[in-house]
N, C-alpha and C positions, 0 to 999 in steps of 0.2 A: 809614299808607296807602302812604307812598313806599316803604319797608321792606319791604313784604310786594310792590309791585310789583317791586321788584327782585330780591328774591328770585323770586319767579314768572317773571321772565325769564329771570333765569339757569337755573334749572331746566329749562325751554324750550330754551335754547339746551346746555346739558348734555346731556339726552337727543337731540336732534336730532347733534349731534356724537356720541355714541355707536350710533344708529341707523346713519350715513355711516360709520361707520369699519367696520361690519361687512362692507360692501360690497366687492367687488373688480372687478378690471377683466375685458370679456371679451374672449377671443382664439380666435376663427374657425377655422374648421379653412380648410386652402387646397389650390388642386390647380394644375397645371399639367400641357400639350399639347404634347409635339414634332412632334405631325402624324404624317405616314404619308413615309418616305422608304426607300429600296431596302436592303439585304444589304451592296451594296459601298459606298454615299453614306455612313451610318455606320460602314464598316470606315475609309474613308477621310477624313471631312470631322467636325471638331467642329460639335454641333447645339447648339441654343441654343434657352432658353426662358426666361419671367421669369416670377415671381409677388410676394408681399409675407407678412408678417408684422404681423398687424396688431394692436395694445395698443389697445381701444377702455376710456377709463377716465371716459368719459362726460362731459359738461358740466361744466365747471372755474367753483369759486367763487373762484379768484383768479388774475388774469396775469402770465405769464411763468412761469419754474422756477426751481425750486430747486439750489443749488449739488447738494443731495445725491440730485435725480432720475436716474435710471440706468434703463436697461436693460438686459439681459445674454443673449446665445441662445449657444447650443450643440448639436452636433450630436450627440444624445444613441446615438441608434442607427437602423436599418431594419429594414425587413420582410426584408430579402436585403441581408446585404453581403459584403464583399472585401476585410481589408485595413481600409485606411483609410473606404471609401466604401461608398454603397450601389449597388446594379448592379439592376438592372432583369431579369427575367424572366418567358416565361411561365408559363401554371399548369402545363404537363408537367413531369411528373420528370426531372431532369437537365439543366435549361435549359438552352439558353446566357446568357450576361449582358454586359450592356452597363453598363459602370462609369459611375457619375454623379457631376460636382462639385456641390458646393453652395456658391458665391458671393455673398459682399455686394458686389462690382462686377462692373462687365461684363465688364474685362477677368481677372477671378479672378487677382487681387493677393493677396487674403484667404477662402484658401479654409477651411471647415468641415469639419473630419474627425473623424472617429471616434474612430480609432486610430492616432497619438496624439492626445486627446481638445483642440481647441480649442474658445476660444472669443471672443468679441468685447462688449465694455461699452460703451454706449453713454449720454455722460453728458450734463449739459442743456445745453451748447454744442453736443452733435451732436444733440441731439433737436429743439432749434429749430426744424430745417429741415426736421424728418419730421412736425412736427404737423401735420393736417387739420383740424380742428377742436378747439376746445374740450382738453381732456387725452386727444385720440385720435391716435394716432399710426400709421403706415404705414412699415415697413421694406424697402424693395426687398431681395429675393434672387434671385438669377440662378442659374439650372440648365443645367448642360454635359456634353452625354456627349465619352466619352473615347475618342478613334478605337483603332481597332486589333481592335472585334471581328471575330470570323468567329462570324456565325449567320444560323440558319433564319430563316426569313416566319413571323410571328405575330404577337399583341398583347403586348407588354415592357409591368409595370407593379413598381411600388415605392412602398411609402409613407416616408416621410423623417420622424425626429420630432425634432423640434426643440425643445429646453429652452429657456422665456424666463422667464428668473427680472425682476420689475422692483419699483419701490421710486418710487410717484409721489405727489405729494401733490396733493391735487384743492383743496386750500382751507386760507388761511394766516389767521392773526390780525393784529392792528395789529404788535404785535411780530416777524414775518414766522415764526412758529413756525408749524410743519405740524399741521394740527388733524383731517383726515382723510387719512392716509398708505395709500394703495392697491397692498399688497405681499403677494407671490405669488411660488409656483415651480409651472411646468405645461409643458406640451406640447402645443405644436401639430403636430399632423399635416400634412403633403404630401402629396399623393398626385400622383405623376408616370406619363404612361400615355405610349407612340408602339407605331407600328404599323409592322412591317418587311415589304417585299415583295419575291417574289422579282424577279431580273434575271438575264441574264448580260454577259458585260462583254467574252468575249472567242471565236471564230470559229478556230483554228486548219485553215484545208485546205491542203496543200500538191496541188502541181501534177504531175498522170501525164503520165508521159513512158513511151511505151511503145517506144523506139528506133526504126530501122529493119531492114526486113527484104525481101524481095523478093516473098514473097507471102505471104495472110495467115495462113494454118496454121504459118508461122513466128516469131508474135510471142509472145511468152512474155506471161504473165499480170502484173500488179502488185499485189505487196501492202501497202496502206502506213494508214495509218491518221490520223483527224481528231480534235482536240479540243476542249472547249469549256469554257469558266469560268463558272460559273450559281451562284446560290446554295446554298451547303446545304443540301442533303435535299430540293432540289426537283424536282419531278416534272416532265419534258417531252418530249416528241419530238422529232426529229431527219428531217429530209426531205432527198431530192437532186433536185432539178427534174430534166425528162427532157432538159435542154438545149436549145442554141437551132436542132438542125433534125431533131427527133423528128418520127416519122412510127408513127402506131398505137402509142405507148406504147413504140417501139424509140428507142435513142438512136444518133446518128450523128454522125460526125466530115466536117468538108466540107471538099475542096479544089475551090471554085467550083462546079459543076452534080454534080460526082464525091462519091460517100458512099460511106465505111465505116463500115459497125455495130461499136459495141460494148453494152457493158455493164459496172457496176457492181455486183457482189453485197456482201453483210451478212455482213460476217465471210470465213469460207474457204470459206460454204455454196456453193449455189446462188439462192439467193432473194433476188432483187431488188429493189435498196433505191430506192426512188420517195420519190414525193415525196406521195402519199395514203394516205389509210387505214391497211391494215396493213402494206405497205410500208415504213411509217417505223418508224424505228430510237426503241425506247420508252429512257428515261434509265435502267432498271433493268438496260438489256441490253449498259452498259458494260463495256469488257474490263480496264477498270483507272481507278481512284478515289486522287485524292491522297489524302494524310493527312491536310489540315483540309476533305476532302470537298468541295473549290468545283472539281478539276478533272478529267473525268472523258475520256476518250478509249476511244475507238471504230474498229474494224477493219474492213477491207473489200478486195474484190479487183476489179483492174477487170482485162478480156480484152477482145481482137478475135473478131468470132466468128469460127471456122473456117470456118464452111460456106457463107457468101457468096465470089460469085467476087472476085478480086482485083481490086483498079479500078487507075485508070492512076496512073501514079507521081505523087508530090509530097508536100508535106506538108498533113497534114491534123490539124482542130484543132475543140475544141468548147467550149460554159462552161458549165459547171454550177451551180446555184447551191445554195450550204446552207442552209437554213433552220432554225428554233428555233420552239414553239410550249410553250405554259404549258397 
């Protein structure tokens, strides 16, 4: 009777270890958010984001690890990359891209590339401090874009996949031998999203000087032209307020209670660039566009009108203001 119980247990416990060993551990798929920040904030400033890596290898029959628990990620490939990294795009053909690191610190000491292909082993002295529970474990990874692009407004996304090969064992014998070892090679998905919006960053108007002259059918015209830095391919307007002592939509220059009229026109035309409607100068109707398309500059001529009498001498002076609309 002892004999057959014994045997009956071991049996029991035979199948039961063979049941657990078929098992493996699971690993989440993950995402991470850079938020929504402008065209020049990511030309100019590294963004930051974090998420984890997570080995769930379920409720542990025995504590502590084993010398030979490991786990190991690598940055196997993307949905879009460059080089070493993945870059982030939207769905249009010919994106632009926004390069991504992929870090096991914050400050990306140990960054995950591509090409040339790294990777990082994590053994049960570092795993220690990554358990959550039981034989589950939690890998911080930290996601960096890489300053220097120039691109459009739109939704940038990339999925990132990550190889995590690991080798864990959920449960030891008296002899501290591994009796259900939980070992795998797979791929966990990232998926990283941000959102670019346009800006501009920079105003260029220089200041009309129309000289002197002794009366006003004598002052020659000015032609000179204004710039402005906005995002790539964005769409906006351009206004000139009427100044500060318009009268019926005419603009005028004052020395004290004395006005002279002028005017601003759109280009060499005649058509008066204001500051409403269709008055304003649309971003399509640039007269010249840099090369990485952020800066786009604008012509115009400004005149005294001829056909008001002359006012009494001194200098006369007025401000304009430029404005920008999305």
């Amino acid at each position: 009777m002892i004999k057959n119980a014994i045997r009956h247990g071991l049996l029991i416990l035979l199948l039961l270890w063979a049941k657990t060993a078929l098992g493996s551990c699971s690993l989440p798929s993950q995402s991470a958010a850079f938020g929504t920040v402008t065209s020049f904030y990511v030309n100019s400033t590294i963004n930051t984001t974090a998420s984890a890596i997570q080995v769930n290898c379920g409720a542990a029959l025995s504590l502590g690890l084993l010398s030979s628990d490991t786990i190991s990620l690598r940055l196997l490939n993307a949905t879009v990359s460059n080089g070493s990294r993945g870059v982030m795009q939207t769905e249009l053909a010919g994106s632009d891209s926004i390069p991504v690191q992929l870090c096991l610190a914050a400050s990306c000491g140990n960054e995950l590339t591509i090409n040339p292909a790294t990777s990082v082993t994590y053994r049960s002295n570092d795993l220690l401090s990554l358990i959550v529970i039981g034989k589950n474990f939690t890998i911080p990874i930290y996601l960096r874009t890489v300053p220097g692009a120039v691109v459009a407004a739109g939704n940038y996304k990339v999925r990132l996949n990550v190889q995590v090969s690991y080798d864990i064992c959920t449960s030891i014998n008296l002899l501290n031998i591994c009796l259900t070892p939980q070992t795998d090679t797979t791929v966990v998905p990232v998926s990283l999203t941000m959102t670019i919006t346009n800006d501009c960053t920079t105003i260029s108007a220089p200041d009309i000087n129309f000289g002197s002259a002794p009366l006003v059918n004598r002052f020659a015209s000015v032609s000179q032209s204004l710039s402005v830095v906005c995002t790539k391919g964005s769409t906006y307007t351009i206004g000139l307020s009427n100044g500060r002592h318009a009268n019926n939509n005419q603009r005028y220059m004052a020395n004290g209670a004395n006005l002279l009229a002028y005017e601003i026109y759109k280009g060499s035309s005649s058509n008066r660039w204001g500051p409403l409607d269709s008055e304003r100068v649309a971003s399509s109707s640039a007269n010249s566009t840099s090369t990485d398309g952020l800066t786009k500059t604008y012509n115009y001529t400004a005149a005294i009108l001829s056909a008001q009498a002359t006012p009494a001498i001194g200098s006369y002076s007025d401000s304009v203001i430029v404005d920008l609309s999305f």
